[in-house]
N, C-alpha and C positions, 0 to 999 in steps of 0.2 A: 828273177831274183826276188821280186814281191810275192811269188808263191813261197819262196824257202825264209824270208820274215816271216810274213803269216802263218808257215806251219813253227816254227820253231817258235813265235810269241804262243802261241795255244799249246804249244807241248809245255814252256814254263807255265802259264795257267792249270793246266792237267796238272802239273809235278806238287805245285803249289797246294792245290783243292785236295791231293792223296796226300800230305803230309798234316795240314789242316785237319781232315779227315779222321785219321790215324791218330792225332792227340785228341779231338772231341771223344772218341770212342772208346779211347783209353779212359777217357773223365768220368765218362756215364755208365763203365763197367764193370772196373776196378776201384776196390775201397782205395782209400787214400791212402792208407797205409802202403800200399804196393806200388802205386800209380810212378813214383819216381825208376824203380826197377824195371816196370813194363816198358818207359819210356825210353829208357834207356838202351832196352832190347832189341826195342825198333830201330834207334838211333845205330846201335852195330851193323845192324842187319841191312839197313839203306850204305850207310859206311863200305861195307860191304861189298855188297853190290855195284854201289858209285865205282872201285875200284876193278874187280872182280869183270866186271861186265866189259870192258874197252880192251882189258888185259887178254880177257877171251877172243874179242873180236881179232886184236894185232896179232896174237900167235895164228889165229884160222888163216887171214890176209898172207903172213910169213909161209904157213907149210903148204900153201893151194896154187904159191907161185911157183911156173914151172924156172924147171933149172937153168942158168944161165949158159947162152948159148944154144939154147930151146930154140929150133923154128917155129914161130908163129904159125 
């Protein structure tokens, strides 16, 4: 159980450092003028994904179980 703390506090540390990341990069690339749009784009695109990604994994989980009544 202390390895799945550990790994799951260093995955929010990762999650944290790429969105940190993502807005510095946007600061130091984009005029200012844009900067609100780019951020924003990201902001869908994680959004996104956030949903996107769990919703993929439950359909693969749902069509890979075999059929009920299945011998093991």
């Amino acid at each position: 159980m202390g390895v799945l703390i550990a790994g799951r506090a260093l995955q929010g540390v990762g999650a944290g450092g790429v969105l940190a990341l993502t807005d510095a990069l946007v600061a130091g690339l984009v005029p200012a003028r844009r900067r609100g749009l780019c951020t924003a784009w990201f902001g869908v695109a994680f959004g996104t994904a956030s949903v996107a990604g769990p919703l993929a994994e439950f359909r693969e989980s749902v069509m890979t179980r075999p059929p009920r009544g299945f011998p093991h």
